[in-house]
C-alpha positions, 0 to 999 in steps of 0.5 A: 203076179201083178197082171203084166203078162196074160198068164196066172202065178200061183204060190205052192207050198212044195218046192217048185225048182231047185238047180242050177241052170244052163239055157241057151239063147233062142231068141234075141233080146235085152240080155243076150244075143241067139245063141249064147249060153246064160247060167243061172239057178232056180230056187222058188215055190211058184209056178206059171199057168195059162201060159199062152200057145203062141207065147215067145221066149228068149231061152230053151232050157238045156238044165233046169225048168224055166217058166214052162218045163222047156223055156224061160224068159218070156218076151212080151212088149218090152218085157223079159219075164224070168222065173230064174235067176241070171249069174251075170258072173258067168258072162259080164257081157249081160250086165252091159247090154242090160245097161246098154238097152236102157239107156237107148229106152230112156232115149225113146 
């Protein structure tokens, strides 16, 4: 939407997603280590197109859409792109590492 990530953002008017979600960790990133499961849910109207082949993202969708059907997440620079949205509730350890992750960049 504001020409961060090489993809398209479109506004519909039917409803996109709506769910809970359940992903898993595929990648490491700023949040979350391979392997641990992030809960969330979906509620939104806008969609993601042009997504690039070789895109990497940091969650594989066991519930839910995600940014293309199968993923969220999307990792680019250093930049974690979600279409859902975290409970940080389920798991506080996000949280942390998010602040965590932010005081080492401020540090750069």
């Amino acid at each position: 939407m504001v020409d961060v990530l090489p993809a398209r953002a479109f506004m519909e008017k039917k409803l996109q997603a709506i769910d809970s979600t359940l992903m898993e960790t595929i990648n490491n990133n700023m949040l979350s280590q391979k392997g641990s499961v992030i809960h969330g849910h979906e509620f939104h109207f806008s969609r993601i197109a042009d997504i690039p082949k070789d895109a990497r993202f940091a969650y594989r969708m066991q519930i839910g859409k995600g940014i293309n059907g199968k993923h969220d997440g999307w990792m680019e620079h250093n930049i974690l792109a979600l279409l859902g949205h975290l409970h940080f509730a389920f798991n506080t350890k996000l949280a942390a590492n998010l602040v965590k992750n932010c005081e080492q960049f401020q540090h750069r």
